[in-house]
N, C-alpha and C positions, 0 to 999 in steps of 0.2 A: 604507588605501584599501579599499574594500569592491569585490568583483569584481561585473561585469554582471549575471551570472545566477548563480542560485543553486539550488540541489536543490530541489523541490517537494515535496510527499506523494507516498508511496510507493503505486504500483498494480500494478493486472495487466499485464503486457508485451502480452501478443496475447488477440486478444476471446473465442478461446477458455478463456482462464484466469479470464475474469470470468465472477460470480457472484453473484445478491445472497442473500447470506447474511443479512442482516437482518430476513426476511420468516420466517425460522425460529423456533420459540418453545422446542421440548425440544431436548435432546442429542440423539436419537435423529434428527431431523428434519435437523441442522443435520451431521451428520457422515456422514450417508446414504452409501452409496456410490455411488450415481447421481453425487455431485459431490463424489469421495473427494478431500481434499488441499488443496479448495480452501476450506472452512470451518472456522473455526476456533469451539469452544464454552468459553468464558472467565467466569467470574462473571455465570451462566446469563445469557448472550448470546452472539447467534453473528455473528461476525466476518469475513470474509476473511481469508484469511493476510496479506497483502497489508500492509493495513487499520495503522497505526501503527508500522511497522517504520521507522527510521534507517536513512540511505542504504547503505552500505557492507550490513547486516546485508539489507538489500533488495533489491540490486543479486546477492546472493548465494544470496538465497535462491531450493533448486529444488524444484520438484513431487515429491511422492513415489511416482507411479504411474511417470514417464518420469525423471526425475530431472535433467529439462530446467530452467534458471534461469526464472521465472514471473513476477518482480515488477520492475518497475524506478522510479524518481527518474526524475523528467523536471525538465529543465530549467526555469526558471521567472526575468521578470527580475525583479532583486533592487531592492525598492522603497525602498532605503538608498542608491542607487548616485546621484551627482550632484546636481541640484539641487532633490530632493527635500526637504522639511523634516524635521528630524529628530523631531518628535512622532510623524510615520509609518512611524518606526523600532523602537521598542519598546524 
């Protein structure tokens, strides 16, 4: 039986923790310390930390300046759950 809701994409907890890192092009830009912690520069791209972490690893993960937990899984309902068809299941 598949539960109602289920884990979403991992984000930023409080709007202070967001960031768009996207708009960044070098390392240097994207790891500034204007927005220390909260970008991440990976296979010259800059990321959020945030940004494809699994729930557990997300729910855990904290900032490095305050060392406060930063990212969280929001709930989401589960599009598997009742009388849904199972083609929209994957």
């Amino acid at each position: 039986m598949d539960p109602k809701k289920i884990s979403g994409a991992c984000i930023a907890k409080k709007s202070k923790y967001k960031h768009d890192c996207a708009k960044y092009v070098t390392s240097e830009q994207c790891l500034n310390e204007n927005h220390a912690g909260l970008c991440n520069y990976d296979n010259d791209v800059c990321n959020h930390v945030c940004d494809g972490l699994k729930k557990n690893p997300c729910k855990k993960f904290t900032n490095i300046i305050n060392d406060k937990r930063m990212c969280k899984a929001p709930k989401t309902k589960n599009p598997c759950k009742g009388c849904n068809p199972k083609t929209t299941c994957g």
